[in-house]
C-alpha positions in Angstrom: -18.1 0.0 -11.8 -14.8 -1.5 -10.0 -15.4 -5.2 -10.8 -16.4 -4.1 -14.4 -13.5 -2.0 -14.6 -11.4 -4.9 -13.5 -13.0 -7.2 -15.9 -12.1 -5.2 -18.8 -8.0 -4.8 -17.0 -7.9 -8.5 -17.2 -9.0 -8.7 -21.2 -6.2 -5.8 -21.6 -3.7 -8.0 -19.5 -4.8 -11.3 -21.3 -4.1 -10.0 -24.9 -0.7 -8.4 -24.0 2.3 -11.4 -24.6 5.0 -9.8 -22.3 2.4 -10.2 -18.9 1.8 -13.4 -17.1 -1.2 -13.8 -16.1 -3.5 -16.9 -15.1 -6.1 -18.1 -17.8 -9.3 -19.5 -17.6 -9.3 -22.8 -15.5 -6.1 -21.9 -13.5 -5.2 -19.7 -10.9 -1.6 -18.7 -9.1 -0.5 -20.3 -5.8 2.7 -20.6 -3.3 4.1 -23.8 -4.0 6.3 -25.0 -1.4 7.1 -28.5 -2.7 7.3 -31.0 -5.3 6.2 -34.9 -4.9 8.0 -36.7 -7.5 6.2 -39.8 -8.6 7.4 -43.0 -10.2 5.6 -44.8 -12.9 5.2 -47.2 -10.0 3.0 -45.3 -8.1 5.9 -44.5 -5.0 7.1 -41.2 -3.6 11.0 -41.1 -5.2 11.7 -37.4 -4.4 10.4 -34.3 -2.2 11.8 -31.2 -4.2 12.2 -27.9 -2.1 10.9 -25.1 -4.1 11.3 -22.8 -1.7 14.1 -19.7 -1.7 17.4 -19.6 -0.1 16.7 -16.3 2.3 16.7 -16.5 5.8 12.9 -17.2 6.2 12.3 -19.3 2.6 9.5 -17.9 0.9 7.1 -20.6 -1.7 7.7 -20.3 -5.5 4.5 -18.5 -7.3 3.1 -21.5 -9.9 0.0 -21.4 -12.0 -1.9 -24.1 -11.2 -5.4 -25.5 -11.6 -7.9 -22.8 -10.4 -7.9 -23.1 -6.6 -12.0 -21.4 -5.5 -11.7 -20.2 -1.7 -12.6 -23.0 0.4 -14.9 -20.6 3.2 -16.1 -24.2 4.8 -16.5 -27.6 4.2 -13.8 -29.8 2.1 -13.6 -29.6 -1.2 -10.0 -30.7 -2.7 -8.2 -29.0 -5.6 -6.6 -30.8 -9.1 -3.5 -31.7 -8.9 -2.4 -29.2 -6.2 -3.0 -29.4 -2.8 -1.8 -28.9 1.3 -1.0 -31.8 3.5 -4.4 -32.7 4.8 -5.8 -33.4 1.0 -2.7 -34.9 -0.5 -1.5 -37.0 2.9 -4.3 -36.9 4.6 -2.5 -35.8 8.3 -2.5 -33.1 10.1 -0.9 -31.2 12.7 -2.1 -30.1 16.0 -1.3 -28.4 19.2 -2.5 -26.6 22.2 -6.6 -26.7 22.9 -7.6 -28.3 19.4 -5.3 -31.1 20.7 -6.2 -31.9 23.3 -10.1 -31.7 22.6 -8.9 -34.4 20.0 -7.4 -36.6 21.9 -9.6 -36.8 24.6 -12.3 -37.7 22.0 -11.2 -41.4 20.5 -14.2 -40.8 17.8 -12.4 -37.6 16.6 -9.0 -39.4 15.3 -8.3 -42.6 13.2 -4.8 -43.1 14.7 -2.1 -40.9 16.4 1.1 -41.0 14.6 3.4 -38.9 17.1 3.3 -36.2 20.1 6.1 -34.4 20.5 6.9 -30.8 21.5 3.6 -30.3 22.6 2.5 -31.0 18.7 0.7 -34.1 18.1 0.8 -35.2 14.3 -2.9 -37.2 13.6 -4.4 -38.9 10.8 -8.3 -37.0 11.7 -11.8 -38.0 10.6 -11.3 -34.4 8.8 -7.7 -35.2 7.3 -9.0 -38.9 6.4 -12.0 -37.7 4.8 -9.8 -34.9 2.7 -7.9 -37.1 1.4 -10.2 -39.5 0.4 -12.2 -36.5 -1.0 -8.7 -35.7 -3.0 -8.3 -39.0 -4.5 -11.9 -39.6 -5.5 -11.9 -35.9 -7.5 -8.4 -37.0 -9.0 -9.9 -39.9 -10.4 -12.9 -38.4 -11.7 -10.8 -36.0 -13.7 -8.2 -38.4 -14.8 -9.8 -42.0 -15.1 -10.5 -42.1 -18.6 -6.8 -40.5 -19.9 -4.2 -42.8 -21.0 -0.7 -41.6 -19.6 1.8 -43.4 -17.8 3.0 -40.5 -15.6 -1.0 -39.9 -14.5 -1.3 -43.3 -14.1 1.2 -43.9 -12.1 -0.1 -40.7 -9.7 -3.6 -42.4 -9.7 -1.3 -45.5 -8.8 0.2 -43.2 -5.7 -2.8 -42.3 -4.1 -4.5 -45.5 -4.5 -1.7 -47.4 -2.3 -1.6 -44.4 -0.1 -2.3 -45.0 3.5 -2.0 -42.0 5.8 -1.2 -44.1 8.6 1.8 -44.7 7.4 3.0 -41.6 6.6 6.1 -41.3 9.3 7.5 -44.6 7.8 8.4 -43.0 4.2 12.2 -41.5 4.8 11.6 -38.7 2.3 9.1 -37.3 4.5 11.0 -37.6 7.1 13.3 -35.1 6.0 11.0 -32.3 6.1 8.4 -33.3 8.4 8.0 -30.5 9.9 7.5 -27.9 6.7 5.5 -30.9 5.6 3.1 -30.3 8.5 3.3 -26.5 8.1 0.2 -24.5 6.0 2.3 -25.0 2.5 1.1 -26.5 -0.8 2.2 -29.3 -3.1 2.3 -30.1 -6.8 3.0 -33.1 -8.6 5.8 -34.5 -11.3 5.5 -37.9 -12.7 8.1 -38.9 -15.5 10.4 -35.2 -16.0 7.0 -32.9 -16.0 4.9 -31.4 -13.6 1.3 -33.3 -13.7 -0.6 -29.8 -14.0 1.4 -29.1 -17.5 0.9 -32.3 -18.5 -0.8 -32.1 -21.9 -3.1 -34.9 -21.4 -3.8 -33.7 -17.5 -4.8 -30.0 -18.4 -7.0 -31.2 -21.7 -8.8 -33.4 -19.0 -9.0 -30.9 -16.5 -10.5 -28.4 -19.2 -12.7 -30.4 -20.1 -13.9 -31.1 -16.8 -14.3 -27.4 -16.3 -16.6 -27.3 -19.7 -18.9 -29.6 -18.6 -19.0 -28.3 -14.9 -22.2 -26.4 -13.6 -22.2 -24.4 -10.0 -22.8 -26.2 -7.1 -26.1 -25.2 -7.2 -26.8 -25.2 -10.7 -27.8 -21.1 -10.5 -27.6 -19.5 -13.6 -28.9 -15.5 -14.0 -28.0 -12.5 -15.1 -24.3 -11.5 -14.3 -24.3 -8.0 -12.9 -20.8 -7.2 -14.9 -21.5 -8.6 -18.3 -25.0 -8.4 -18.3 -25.4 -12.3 -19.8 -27.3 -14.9 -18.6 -24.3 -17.1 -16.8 -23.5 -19.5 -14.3 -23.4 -17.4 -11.1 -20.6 -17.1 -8.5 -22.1 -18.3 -5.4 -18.6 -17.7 -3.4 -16.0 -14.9 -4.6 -11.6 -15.4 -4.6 -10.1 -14.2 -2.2 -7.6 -11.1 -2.9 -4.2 -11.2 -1.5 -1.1 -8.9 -0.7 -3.4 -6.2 1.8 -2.1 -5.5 4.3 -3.4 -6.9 7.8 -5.3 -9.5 6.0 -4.9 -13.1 6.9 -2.3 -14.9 4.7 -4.6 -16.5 2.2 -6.2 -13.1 1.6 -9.9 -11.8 1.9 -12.6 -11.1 -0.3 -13.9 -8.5 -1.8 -17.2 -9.3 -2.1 -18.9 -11.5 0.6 -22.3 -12.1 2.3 -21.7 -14.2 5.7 -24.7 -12.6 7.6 -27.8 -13.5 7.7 -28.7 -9.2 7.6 -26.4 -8.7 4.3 -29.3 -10.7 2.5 -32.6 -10.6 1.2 -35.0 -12.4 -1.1 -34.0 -15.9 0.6 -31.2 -15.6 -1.6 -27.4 -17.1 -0.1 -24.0 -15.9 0.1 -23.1 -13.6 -3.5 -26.7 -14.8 -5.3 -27.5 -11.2 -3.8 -25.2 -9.6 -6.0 -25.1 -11.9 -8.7 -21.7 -11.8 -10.8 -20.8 -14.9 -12.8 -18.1 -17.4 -12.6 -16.1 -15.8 -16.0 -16.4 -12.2 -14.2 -15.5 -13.0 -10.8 -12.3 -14.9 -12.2 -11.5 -12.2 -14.1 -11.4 -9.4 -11.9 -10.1 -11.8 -9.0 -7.3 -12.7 -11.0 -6.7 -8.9 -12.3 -6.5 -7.6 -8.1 -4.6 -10.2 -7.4 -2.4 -9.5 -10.2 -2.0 -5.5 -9.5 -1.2 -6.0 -5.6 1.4 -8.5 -6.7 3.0 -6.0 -8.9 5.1 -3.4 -7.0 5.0 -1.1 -10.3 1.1 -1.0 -10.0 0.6 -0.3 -5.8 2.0 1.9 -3.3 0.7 1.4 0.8 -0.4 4.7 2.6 -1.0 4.3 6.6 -2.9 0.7 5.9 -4.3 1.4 2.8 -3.2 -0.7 -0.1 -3.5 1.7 -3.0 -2.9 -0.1 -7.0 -3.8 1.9 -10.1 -3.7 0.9 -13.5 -4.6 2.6 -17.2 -6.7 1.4 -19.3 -3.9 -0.1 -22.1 -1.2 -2.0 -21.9 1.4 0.4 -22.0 3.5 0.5 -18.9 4.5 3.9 -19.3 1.2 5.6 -17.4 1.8 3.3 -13.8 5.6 4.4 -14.0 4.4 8.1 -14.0 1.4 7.6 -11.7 4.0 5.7 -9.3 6.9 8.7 -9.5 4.0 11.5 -8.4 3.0 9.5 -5.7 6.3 8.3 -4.0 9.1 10.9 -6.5 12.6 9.6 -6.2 15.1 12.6 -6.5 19.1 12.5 -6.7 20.8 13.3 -3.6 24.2 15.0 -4.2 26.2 11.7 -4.6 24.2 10.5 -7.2 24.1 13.6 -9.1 28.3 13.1 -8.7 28.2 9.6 -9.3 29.3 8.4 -13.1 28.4 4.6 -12.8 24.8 5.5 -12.2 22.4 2.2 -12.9 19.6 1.8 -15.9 17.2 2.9 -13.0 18.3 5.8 -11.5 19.0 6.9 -15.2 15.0 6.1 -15.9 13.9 8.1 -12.4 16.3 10.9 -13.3 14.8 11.4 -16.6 11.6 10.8 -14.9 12.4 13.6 -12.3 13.3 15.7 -15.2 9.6 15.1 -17.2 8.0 15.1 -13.7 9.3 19.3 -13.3 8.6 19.8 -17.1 5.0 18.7 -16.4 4.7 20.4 -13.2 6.0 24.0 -14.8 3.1 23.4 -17.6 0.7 23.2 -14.6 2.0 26.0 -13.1 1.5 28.0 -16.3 -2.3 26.8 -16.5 -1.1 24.9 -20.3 -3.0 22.2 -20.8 -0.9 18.8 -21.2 -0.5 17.3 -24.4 0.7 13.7 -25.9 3.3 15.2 -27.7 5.0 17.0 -24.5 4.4 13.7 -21.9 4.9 11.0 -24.4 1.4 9.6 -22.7 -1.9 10.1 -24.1 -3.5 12.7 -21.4 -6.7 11.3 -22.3 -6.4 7.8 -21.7 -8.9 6.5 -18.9 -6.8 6.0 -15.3 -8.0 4.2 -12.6 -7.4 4.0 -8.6 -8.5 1.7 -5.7 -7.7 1.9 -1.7 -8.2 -0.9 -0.1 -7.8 -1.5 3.5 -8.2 -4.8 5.7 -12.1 -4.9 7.6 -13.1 -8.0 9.6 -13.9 -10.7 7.2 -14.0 -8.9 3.9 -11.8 -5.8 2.0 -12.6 -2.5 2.7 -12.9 -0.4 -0.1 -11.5 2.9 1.1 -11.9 5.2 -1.8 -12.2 5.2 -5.9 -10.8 7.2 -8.6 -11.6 7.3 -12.1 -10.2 9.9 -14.4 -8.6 10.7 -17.7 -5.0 10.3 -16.7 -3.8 13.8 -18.1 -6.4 15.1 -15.4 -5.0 12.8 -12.8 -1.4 14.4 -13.6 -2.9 17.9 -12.9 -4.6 17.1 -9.7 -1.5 15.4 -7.8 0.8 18.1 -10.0 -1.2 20.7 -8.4 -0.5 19.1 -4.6 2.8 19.1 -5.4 2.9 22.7 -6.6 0.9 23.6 -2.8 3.7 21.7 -1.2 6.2 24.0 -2.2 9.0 25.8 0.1 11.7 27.3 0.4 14.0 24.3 2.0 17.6 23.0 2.5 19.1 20.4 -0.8 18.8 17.0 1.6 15.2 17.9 2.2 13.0 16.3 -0.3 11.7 18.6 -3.3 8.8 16.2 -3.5 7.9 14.5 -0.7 6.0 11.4 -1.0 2.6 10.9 0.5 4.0 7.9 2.9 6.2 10.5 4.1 4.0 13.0 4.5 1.5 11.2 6.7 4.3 9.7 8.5 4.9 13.5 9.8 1.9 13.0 12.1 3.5 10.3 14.6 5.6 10.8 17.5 9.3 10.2 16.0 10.1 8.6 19.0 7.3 6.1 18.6 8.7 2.5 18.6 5.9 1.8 16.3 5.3 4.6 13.9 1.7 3.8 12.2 -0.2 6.8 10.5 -3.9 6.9 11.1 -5.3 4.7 8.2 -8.6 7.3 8.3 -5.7 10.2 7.5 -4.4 8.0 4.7 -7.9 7.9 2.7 -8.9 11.1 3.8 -5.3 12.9 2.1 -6.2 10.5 -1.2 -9.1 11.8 -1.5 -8.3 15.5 -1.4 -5.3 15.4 -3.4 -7.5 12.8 -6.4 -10.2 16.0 -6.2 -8.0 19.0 -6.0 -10.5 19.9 -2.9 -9.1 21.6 0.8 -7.2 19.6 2.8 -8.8 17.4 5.9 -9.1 19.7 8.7 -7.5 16.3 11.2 -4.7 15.6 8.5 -3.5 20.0 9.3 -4.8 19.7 13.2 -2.2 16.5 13.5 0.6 18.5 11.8 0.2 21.7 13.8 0.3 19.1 17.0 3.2 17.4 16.0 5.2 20.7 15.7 4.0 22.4 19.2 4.8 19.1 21.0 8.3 18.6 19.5 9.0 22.1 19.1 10.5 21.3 15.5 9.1 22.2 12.1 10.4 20.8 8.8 10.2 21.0 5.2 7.3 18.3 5.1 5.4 19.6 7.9 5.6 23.6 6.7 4.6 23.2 3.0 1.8 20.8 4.1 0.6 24.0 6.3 1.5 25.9 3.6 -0.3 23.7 1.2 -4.0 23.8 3.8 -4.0 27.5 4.0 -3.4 28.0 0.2 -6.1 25.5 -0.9 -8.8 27.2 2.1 -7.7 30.6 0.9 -8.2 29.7 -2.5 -11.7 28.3 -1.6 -12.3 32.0 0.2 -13.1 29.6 3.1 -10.5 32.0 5.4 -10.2 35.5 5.8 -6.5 35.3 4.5 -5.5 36.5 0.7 -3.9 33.7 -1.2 -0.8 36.2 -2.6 0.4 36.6 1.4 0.7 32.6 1.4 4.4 32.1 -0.3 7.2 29.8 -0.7 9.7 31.9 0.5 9.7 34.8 2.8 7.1 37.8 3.0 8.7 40.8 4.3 5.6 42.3 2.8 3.5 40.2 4.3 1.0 42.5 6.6 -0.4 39.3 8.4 -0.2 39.5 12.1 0.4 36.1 13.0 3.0 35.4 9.8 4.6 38.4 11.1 4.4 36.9 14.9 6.3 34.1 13.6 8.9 35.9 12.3 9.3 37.5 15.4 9.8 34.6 17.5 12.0 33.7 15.3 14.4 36.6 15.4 14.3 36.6 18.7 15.4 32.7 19.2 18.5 33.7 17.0 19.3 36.7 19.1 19.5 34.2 22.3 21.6 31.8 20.6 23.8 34.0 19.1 24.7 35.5 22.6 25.6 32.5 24.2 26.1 29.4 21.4 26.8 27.0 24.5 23.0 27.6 25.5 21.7 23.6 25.6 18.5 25.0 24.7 16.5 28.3 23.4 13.5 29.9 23.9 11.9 27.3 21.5 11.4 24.8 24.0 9.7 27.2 26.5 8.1 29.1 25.0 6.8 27.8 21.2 3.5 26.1 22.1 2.4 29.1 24.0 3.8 32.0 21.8 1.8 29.9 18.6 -1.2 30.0 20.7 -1.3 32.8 23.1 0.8 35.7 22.0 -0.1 38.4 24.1 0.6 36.7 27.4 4.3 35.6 25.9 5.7 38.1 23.6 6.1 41.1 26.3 7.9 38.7 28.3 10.4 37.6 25.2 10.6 41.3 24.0 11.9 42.1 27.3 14.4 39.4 27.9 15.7 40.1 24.4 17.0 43.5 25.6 19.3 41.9 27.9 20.6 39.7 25.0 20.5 42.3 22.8 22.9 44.2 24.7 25.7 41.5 24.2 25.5 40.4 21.1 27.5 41.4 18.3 24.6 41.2 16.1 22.2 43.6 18.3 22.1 46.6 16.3 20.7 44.7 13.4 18.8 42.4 16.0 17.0 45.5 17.0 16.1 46.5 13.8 14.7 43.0 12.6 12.1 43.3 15.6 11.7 47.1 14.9 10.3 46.2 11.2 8.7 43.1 12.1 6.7 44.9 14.8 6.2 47.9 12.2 2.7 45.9 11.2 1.5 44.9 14.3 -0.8 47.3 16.5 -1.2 44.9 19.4 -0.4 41.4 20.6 -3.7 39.0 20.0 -5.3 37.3 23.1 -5.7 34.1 20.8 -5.0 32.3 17.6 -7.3 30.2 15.8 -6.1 27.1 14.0 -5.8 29.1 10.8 -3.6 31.7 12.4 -1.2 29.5 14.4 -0.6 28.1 10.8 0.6 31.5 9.5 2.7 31.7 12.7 4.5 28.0 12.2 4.8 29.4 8.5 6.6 33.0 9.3 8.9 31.6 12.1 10.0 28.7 9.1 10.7 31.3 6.7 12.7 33.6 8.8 14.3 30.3 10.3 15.4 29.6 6.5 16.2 33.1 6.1 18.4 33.8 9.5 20.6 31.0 8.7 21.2 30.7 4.4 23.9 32.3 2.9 23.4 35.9 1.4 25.0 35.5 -2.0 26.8 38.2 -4.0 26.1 39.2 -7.3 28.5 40.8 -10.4 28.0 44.0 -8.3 28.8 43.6 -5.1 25.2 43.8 -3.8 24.3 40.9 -1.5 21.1 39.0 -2.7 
């Protein structure tokens, strides 16, 4: 279902003229540098492609396709790295010395320096011989003067000499590096030559698999050449830098039937270029992925209009105004888009709230169009696929509407209205971690209840309630997330808790003992500080953990030491009566609070915290609101 899914992204993507995306035959690769080629057959030029930034990054070409190479040598067309196209390499530490105490292993050492010994290798030598022979194959029977003259180059090329040329020279070192070359002969790059790509597609034509398999293609159901070694997908996360694949067999266990490699899940050459080149093509758009913990998440709809990913992107990660842009008159074209995205995002979200079904008319999307999501996370030797998600996309809109509409609370304007799910699992590490990383198992396990509208995970709330008792600090994030667990489980019935006593704002009403406990401790944290405001710290970072947890062995003990603050505050007669009502609904103190109940503490001591210190407002009458 995902590679098919992919397949029929890549058909959408091919037939739409504003997106760039590799055809047939070709494939898009970091090119690092240009070898420019006289009609003579001699190296005139090295072009850096590279950017200016302070660690130059390769310019993305499209280039003849370039399979994964998992072992062997096997050289590309008209595009290669150093070891194919010069036939040196570089090495250093153990491999270097192995090498160099084994004559057989070398054909000549060119330089050692720095610890780094630069080598023509039996490997390197037989690369580029490799490279040269599968040039000529492809190219020996066109008449061109710029191809002929790059047939020219690599027939006069000898490896040993490759120190001696003075435009090498000059970048030696990058040279050396893991980076990959192209070629232009006569003012055009050899893989756009006319002549070059009609030869090179009609090598491809007339190509069969290495093995000459040919069955029936698990994605298009034809009987095709078969894939006997996948792409590999780049731009996870914690992959190496030349990516990973998808789909893999490199144990003997993974197969069966004395079948090799992907002949156990048989998926043809066309298919596995297609939905190769549609991944690669979503991770390297930032409008079509967002990361959670190390999950790389991308989502697409099935048509071409952007409109559905810009949407899909703003629910995930919303970007609101903050008070100077709301000010600001030389706002951008995009904080214009996001605010009039903001504005269709609360539109939407108020229909939810109302139960109304969405509609194209109102969203300016069709709600029925089919939407897809993947989560992929680094493994071993292969990507990990850490959830799926296919939906209508008006259904998608109401499930991570209706998270949004759980996550409400009362809160200050610079907290965030809607806080993004990056930020939300970020609540679960230590701030003063010098290397904040969410739990990747949190990450997927959020997705996934948010994508079916189901509780939240149990360690997602247990890591929130943690992070509050050991820094002693609750926030907006942290108390609607609590807010968000105990609505969804008292929705579910799953908790002994009525859904109507689980609000945004304060409860007065509320008759919940631990909510009520909560507000309690919080009245009585403002009665200590308001006595003495020089206080470095309150009876939060004594008492909170244990209050949350143990009530009846700390409450008597902060009842009575409020008396004595009490007595000097200015505040005390109303102080008195706070705890008077507060303790109005509760007959006793509880030995213990469950998980649940500690929640509906954190959640009473954040309201009355919002409560104690915002403004009371007066209204045409005089009356304070």
């Amino acid at each position: 279902m995902i590679i098919q899914s992919l397949c029929q992204y890549y058909d959408i993507l091919q037939n739409d003229e504003s997106v760039s995306i590799s055809r047939p035959g070709y494939s898009s690769a970091n090119i690092s540098f240009v070898l420019v080629i006289s009609r003579d057959g001699k190296l005139s030029h090295i072009v850096d492609q590279r950017s200016d930034d302070k660690k130059p990054k390769p310019k993305r070409m499209e280039v003849p396709l370039q399979k994964s190479r998992s072992s062997g040598i096997a050289p590309y067309f008209a595009s290669d790295k150093s070891e194919y196209v010069f036939g040196i390499e570089k090495v250093k530490g153990e491999k270097k010395e192995k090498m160099l105490s084994d004559r057989s292993a070398y054909v000549s050492l060119l330089e050692d320096v720095d610890g780094a010994a630069t080598v023509v290798s039996k490997h390197s030598n037989e690369c580029f011989e490799k490279f040269r022979e599968f040039q000529h194959q492809i190219l020996d029977n066109t008449d061109d003067s710029g191809i002929r003259g790059f047939l020219r180059f690599l027939d006069n090329w000898n490896p040993e000499n490759f120190l001696e040329n003075p435009k090498i020279i000059e970048y030696k070192d990058d040279i050396l590096g893991s980076v990959n070359f192209v070629f232009e002969c006569e003012g055009n790059y050899l893989h756009k030559n006319s002549v070059g790509r009609e030869a090179w597609e009609n090598y491809l034509s007339h190509k069969t698999d290495g093995e000459g398999q040919i069955s029936q293609c698990l994605v298009s159901g034809e009987m095709e050449p078969i894939s006997k070694v996948h792409q590999k997908i780049r731009g996870v996360i914690g992959t190496h830098s030349s990516g990973a694949p998808l789909v893999t067999f490199n144990k003997p266990a993974f197969c069966s039937y004395n079948k090799e490699q992907s002949y156990n899940a048989p998926v043809s050459e066309s298919s596995m270029f297609k939905y190769t080149t549609a991944l690669n093509y979503l991770l390297a758009n930032k409008d079509n992925r967002i990361r959670i913990a190390d999950t790389m998440v991308v989502f697409w709809a099935e048509t071409s209009d952007r409109s559905y990913e810009d949407f899909a992107n703003f629910f995930f990660a919303p970007r609101e105004e903050t008070n100077k842009e709301k000010t600001d008159e030389s706002a951008d074209d995009s904080r214009i888009r996001d605010q009039e995205t903001l504005k269709t995002m609360e539109d939407i979200l108020s229909k939810i709230r109302s139960g109304r079904h969405l509609n194209k008319d109102e969203i300016a999307v069709d709600p029925d169009t089919k939407f897809y999501i993947l989560g992929l996370s680094p493994n071993n030797a292969r990507l990990a696929i850490r959830f799926w998600y296919l939906d209508t996309f008006g259904n998608f809109l109401e499930k991570v509407g209706s998270h949004h509409l759980d996550m409400e609370i009362v809160r200050n304007d610079s907290e965030p209205k809607y806080p993004s799910i990056y930020h939300l699992l970020m609540e679960t590490v230590a701030k003063s971690s010098t290397d904040r990383k969410a739990s990747p198992i949190l990450g997927g396990l959020i997705m996934r209840s948010i994508l079916n509208n189901t509780t939240y995970p149990i360690q997602m709330y247990s890591a929130i309630l943690n992070r509050v008792k050991v820094e002693r600090s609750i926030n907006r994030v942290r108390a609607g997330f609590i807010k968000a667990y105990l609505l969804r489980l008292a929705r579910s019935g799953s908790i002994n808790i009525k859904e109507d006593l689980i609000t945004m704002n304060l409860n007065e009403d509320s008759s919940n003992v631990p909510y009520r406990l909560g507000r309690l401790f919080a009245v009585l944290e403002k009665v200590q500080s308001e006595t003495n405001k020089s206080m470095g710290s309150t009876i939060n970072s004594k008492y909170f953990s244990s209050a949350s947890a143990t009530p009846s062995v700390v409450f008597p003990v902060l009842l009575k030491l409020a008396q004595h603050h009490i007595a000097k505050s200015d505040w005390g007669f109303k102080s008195s009566q706070s705890i008077e009502d507060i303790l109005l609904g509760v007959d006793e103190f509880p030995k213990y609070l469950g998980l649940e109940e500690q929640g509906m503490f954190m959640l009473g001591y954040y309201h009355q915290r919002k409560a104690n210190y915002t403004k009371k407002e007066k209204n045409s009458s005089g009356k304070e609101e």
